[in-house]
FIKOLMI-44497 format. One record per residue (C-alpha): residue in three letters; residue number from 1; x, y negated, z. Coordinates in pm, whole numbers. Each point is the difference from the previous one (the first is absolute). Last residue first. Layout:
<kolza><type>ALA</type><seq>NUM</seq><x>X</x><y>Y</y><z>Z</z></kolza>
...
This chain:
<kolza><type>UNK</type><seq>77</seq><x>-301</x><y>-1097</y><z>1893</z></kolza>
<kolza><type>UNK</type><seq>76</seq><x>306</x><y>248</y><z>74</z></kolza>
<kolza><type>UNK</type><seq>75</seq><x>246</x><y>-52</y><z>-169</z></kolza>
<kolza><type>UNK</type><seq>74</seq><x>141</x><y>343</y><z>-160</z></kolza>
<kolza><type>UNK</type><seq>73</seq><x>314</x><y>106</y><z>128</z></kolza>
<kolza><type>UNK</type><seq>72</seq><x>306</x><y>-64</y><z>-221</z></kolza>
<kolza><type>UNK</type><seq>71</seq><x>205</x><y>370</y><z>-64</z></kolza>
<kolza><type>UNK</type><seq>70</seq><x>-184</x><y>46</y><z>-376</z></kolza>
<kolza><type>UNK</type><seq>69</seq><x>106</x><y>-330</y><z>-127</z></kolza>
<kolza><type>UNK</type><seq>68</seq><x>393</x><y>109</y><z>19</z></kolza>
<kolza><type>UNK</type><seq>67</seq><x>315</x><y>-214</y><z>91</z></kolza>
<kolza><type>UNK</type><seq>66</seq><x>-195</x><y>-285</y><z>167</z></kolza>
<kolza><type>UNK</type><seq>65</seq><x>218</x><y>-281</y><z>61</z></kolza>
<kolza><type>UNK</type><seq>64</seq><x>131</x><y>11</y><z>-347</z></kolza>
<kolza><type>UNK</type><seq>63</seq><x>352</x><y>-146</y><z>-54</z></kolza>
<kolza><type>UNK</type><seq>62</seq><x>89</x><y>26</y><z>-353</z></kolza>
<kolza><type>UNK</type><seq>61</seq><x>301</x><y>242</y><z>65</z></kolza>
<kolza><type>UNK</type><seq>60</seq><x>-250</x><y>196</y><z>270</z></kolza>
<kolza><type>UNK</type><seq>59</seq><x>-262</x><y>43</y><z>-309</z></kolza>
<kolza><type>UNK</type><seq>58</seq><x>210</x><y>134</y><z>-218</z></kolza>
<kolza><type>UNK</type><seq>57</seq><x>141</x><y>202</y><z>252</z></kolza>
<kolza><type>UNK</type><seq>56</seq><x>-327</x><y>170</y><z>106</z></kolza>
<kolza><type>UNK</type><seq>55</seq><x>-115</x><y>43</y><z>-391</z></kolza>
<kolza><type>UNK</type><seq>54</seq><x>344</x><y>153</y><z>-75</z></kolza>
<kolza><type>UNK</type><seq>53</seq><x>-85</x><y>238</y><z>255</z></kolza>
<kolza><type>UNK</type><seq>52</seq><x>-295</x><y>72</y><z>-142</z></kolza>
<kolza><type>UNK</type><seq>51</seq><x>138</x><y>55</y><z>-319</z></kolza>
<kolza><type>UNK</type><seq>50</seq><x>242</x><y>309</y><z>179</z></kolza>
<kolza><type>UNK</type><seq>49</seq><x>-310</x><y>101</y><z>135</z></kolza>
<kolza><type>UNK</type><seq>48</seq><x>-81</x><y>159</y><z>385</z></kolza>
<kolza><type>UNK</type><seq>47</seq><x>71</x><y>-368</y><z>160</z></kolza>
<kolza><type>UNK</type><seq>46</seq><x>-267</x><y>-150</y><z>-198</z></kolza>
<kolza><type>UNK</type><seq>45</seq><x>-225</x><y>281</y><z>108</z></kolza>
<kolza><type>UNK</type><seq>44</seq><x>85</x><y>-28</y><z>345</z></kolza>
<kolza><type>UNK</type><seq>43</seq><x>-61</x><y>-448</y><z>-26</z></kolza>
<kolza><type>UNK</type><seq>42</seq><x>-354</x><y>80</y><z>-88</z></kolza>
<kolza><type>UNK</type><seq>41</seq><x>-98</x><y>-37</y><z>-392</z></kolza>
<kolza><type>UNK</type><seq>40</seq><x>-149</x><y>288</y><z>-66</z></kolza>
<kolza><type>UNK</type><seq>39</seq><x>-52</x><y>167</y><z>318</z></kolza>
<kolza><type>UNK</type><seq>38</seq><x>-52</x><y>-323</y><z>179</z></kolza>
<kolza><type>UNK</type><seq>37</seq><x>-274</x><y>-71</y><z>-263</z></kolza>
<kolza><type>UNK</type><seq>36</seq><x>-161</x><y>350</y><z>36</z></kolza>
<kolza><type>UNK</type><seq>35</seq><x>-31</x><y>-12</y><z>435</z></kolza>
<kolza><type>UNK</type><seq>34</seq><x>-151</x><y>-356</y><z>-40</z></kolza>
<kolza><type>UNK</type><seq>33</seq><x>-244</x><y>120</y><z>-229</z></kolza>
<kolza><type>UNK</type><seq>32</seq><x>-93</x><y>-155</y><z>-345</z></kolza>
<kolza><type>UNK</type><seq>31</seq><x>-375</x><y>-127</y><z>-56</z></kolza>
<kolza><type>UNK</type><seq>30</seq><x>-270</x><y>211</y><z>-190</z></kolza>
<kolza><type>UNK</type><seq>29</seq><x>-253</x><y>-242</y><z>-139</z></kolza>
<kolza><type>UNK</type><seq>28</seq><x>-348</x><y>-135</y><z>145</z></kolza>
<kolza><type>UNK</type><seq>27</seq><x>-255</x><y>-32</y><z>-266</z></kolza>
<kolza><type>UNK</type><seq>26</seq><x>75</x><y>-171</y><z>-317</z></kolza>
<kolza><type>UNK</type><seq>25</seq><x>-338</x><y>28</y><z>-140</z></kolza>
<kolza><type>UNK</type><seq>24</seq><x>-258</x><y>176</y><z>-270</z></kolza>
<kolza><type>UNK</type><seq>23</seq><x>308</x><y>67</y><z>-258</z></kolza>
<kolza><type>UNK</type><seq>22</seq><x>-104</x><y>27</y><z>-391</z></kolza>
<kolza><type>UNK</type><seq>21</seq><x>340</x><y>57</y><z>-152</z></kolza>
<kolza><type>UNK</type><seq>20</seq><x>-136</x><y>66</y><z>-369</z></kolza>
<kolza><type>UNK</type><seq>19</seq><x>-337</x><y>-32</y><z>-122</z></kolza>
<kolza><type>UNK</type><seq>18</seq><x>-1</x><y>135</y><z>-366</z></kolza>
<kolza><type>UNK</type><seq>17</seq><x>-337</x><y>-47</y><z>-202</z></kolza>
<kolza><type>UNK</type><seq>16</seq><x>-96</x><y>127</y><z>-321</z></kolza>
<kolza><type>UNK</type><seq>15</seq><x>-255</x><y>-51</y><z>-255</z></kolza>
<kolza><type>UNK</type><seq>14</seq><x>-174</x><y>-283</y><z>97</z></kolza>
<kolza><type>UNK</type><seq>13</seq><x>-359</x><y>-38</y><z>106</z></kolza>
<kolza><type>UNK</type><seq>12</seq><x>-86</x><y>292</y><z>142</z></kolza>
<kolza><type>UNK</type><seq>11</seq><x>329</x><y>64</y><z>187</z></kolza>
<kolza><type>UNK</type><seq>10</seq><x>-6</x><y>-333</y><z>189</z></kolza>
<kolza><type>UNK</type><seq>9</seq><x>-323</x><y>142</y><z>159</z></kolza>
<kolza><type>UNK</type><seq>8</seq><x>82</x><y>350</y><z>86</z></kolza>
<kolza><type>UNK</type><seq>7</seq><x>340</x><y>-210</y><z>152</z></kolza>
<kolza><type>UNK</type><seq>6</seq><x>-188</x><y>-230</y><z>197</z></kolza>
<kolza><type>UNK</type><seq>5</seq><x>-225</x><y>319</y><z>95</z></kolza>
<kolza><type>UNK</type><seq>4</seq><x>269</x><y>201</y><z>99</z></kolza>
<kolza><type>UNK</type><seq>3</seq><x>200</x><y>-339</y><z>215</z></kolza>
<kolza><type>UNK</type><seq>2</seq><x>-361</x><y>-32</y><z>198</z></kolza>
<kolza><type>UNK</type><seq>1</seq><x>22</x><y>363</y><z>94</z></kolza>
């Protein structure tokens, strides 16, 4: 209730007041899923696009030793 009264307060002396965007914290957000990022960007969905298969030889011709992100297992810490 302490935002009302700021606001009752503001209000009485000017004439109008706009508070735009007020957030009370970050908090924790969603993160991506494993499963999702090898669907998107996995090396089966590259393979399933003609574009994607330009990505794969693109990156064979320049000599990547990872083809796709999504296939590297996550380090464990």
């Amino acid at each position: 209730m302490a935002a009302a009264s700021k606001l009752a307060e503001a209000a009485g002396r000017s004439g109008l007041l706009v508070e735009c965007n007020n957030k009370k914290g970050l908090g924790v957000t969603l993160r991506g899923t494993r499963r999702k990022r090898a669907r998107v960007s996995g090396f089966r969905a590259r393979m399933a696009t003609p574009g994607g298969k330009k990505v794969l030889q693109a990156r064979r011709k320049k000599g990547r030793k990872i083809l796709v992100p999504a296939a590297v297992p996550k380090r464990k810490m």
